[in-house]
Each structure stands twice: as structure tokens, then as C-alpha cells.
C-alpha positions in Angstrom: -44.8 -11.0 20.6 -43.7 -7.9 18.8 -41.0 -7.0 21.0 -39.5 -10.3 20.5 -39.3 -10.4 16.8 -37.9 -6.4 16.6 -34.9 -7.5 19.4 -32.5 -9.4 16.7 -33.1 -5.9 14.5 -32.0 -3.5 17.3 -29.5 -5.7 18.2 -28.1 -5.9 14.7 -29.1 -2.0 13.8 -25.9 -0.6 15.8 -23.6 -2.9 13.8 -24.9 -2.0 10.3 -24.6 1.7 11.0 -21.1 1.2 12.2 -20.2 -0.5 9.2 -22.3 1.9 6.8 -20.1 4.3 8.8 -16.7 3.3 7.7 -17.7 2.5 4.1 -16.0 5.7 3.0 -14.2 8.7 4.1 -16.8 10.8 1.7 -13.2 11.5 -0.3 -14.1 8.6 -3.2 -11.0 6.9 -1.0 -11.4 3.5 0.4 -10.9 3.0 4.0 -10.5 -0.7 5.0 -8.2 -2.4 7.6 -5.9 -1.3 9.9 -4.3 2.0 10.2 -5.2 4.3 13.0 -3.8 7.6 13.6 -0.7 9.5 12.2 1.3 9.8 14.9 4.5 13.1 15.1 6.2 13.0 12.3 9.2 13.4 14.9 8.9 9.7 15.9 11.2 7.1 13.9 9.0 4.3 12.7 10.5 1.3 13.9 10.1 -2.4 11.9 6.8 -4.7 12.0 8.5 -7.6 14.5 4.8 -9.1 14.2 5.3 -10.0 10.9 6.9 -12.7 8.9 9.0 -15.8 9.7 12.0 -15.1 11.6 14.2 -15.3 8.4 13.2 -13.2 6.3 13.8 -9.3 6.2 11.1 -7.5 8.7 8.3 -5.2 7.2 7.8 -1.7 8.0 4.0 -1.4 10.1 0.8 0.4 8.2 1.5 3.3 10.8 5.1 3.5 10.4 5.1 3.4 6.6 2.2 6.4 6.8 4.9 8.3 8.9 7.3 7.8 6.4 5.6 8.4 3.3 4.2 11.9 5.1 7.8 12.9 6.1 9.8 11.9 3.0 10.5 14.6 0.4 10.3 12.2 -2.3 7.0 11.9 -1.9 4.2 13.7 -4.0 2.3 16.6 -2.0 -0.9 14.9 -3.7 0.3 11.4 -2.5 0.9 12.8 1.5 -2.5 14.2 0.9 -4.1 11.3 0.2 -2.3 9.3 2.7 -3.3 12.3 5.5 -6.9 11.9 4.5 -7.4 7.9 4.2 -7.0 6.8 7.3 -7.5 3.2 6.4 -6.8 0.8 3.5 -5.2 3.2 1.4 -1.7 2.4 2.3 -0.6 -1.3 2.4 2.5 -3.1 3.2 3.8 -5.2 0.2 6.5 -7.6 -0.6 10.0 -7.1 1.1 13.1 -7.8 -1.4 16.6 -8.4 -0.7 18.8 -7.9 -3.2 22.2 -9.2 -3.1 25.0 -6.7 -1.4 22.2 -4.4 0.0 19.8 -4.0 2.5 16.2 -5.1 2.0 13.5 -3.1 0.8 10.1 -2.6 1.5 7.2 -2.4 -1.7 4.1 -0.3 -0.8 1.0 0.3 -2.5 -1.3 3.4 -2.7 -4.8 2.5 -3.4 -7.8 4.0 -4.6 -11.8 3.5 -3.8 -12.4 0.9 -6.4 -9.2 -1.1 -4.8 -6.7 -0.6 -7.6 -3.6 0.6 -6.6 -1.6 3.4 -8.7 1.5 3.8 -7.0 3.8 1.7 -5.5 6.9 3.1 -3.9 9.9 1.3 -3.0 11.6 2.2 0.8 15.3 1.0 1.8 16.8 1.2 5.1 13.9 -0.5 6.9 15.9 -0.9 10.2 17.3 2.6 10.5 16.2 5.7 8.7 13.6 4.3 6.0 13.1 6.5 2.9 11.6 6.3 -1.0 14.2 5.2 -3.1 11.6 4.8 -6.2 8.2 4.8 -7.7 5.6 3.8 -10.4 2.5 3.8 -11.0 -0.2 2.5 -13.1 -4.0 1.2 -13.1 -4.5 -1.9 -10.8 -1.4 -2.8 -9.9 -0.2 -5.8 -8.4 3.1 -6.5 -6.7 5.5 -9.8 -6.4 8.9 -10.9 -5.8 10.2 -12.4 -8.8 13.1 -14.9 -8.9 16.6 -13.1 -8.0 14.8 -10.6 -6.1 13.1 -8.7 -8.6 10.1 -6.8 -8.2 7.0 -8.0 -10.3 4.5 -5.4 -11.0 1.3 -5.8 -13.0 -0.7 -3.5 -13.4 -4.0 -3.4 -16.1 -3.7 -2.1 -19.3 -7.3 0.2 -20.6 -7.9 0.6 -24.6 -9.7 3.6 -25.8 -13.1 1.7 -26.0 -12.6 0.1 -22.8 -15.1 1.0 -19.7 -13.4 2.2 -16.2 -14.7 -0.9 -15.1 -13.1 -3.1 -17.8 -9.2 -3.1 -18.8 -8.3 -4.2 -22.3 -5.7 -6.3 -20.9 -2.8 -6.2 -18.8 1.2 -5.8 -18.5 4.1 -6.7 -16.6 7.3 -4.8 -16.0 9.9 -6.7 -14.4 12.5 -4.5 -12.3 15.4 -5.6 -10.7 17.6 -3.0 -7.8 20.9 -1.8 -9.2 23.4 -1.3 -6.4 25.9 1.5 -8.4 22.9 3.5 -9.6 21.2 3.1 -6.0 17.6 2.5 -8.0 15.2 -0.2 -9.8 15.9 -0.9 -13.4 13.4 -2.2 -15.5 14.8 -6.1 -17.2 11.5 -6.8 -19.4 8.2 -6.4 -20.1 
């Protein structure tokens, strides 16, 4: 009668200790979804074909856009580390604008433990040779496509009496891609 009531717990006790396992990266770094393995540097990241309806611009993979961020020189050294170390939820795909006269672009989010991204980075030439064409960061943020292709970013806003747990409030810049500087310019707040 013992043996019967302990089965469900053994059979349970391998999943629990696989997913106590991946809980962290002991690096305060979350590590959640897909990611796998950087592969060579030497290989070109090639577009997400899995993603998205047919008529709208393709998103670079989780795996391709960790090649990219690890191989581009615009990239921080303490951004590729993080990126080298989390090999999970860390990096995430975000919105894809196309701005008129140019070729689409790719937002992607760098994210800590408690989920709040800091960083987002903007890559053109998704098809061919993606590379960062800009950055920002902030606590929290949060990333849309606006109306005429802007990029939305919120991000939270933390007084001086406010608790890491609790922001004061929050912002939201508004950028929009300017072709003759070949960058994002912010249009409000």
C-alpha cells in the first residue's frame, strides 16, 4: 500500500528537479525558452521563415540574433557577455518595422532575472548581413510598433523612494528611423 502512494512522487520527482534545474544559470540571469547553443560565429544567421504571416517582413531566429549580437562590434563587451552566459530567455525576438524607402528592421530585447529588459537594439539588413544600427536602454522596457512605423518603447520610470520592486511610474519615447542619418530619432515623449 506504501509503494502505491510513493509511485506518483517518484514519478513526478525527476520533473521537479529538471525544472529546479533550469530555474537559473546561478549568474542572477533568467534562463527561459528557447535558445540552445551558440553556434561559429563564422556561420551567417539566416531569417526565422517559421514566423509571421507571409506578408510581413521575416524575423531574425533566438539563435541567429545571439550570433549576431556576439559578432557585431557595436555591441557592448558586457552585453556579448551576458548573451554568452544566458543561454536562454535573455535574448528575445521583438517587433519587426519597415520603414518607408528601407529595409525592415528587427527590435531585440536584453533581459534580466527579474524579466525587465534594459536594452533593446535595433538590427537592419535582416536578409543579408544583419547588424546593430542602434540602442537604448532603460528599466522594464517594453517594445511596439507605433503607427508609421515607429518604434514604441516603454520602459518604467523609479523615484528615489521607490523599492526595486516598485517603479514610480513610467515613460514612453517614441522613435521613428531616419533614412539620411541611417538611425532612430526620438519624435516625443
Amino acid at each position: 500500500m506504501k509503494l502505491r502512494s510513493t509511485l506518483p512522487l517518484l514519478a513526478v520527482l525527476p520533473l521537479l528537479m529538471g525544472f529546479l534545474g533550469s530555474c537559473g544559470s546561478g549568474e542572477g540571469l533568467r534562463v527561459e525558452g528557447p535558445g540552445g547553443p551558440v553556434s561559429s560565429a563564422a556561420t551567417s544567421p539566416k531569417p526565422d521563415r517559421s514566423i509571421g504571416p507571409a506578408n510581413t517582413p521575416q524575423a531574425l531566429s533566438v539563435p541567429a540574433l545571439r550570433q549576431v549580437l556576439l559578432r557585431d562590434p557595436a555591441v557592448r563587451v558586457d552585453m556579448k557577455n551576458l548573451v554568452k552566459i544566458c543561454k536562454f530567455g535573455c535574448v528575445q525576438t521583438g517587433v519587426v518595422l519597415t520603414p518607408a524607402g528601407t529595409s525592415p528592421k528587427q527590435a531585440v530585447t536584453i533581459s534580466t532575472v527579474s524579466g525587465g529588459a534594459f536594452v533593446v537594439l535595433l538590427i537592419d539588413h535582416l536578409a543579408t548581413a544583419p547588424k546593430v544600427v542602434w540602442q537604448t536602454q532603460g528599466d522594464s522596457l517594453t517594445v511596439s510598433v507605433g503607427k508609421g512605423s515607429t518604434l514604441v518603447v516603454e520602459s518604467s520610470v523609479f523615484g528615489q523612494s521607490a523599492k526595486a520592486c516598485c517603479p514610480s511610474g513610467s515613460k514612453v519615447d517614441v522613435y521613428r528611423w531616419n533614412k539620411e542619418l541611417r538611425r532612430m530619432v526620438k519624435v516625443s515623449r
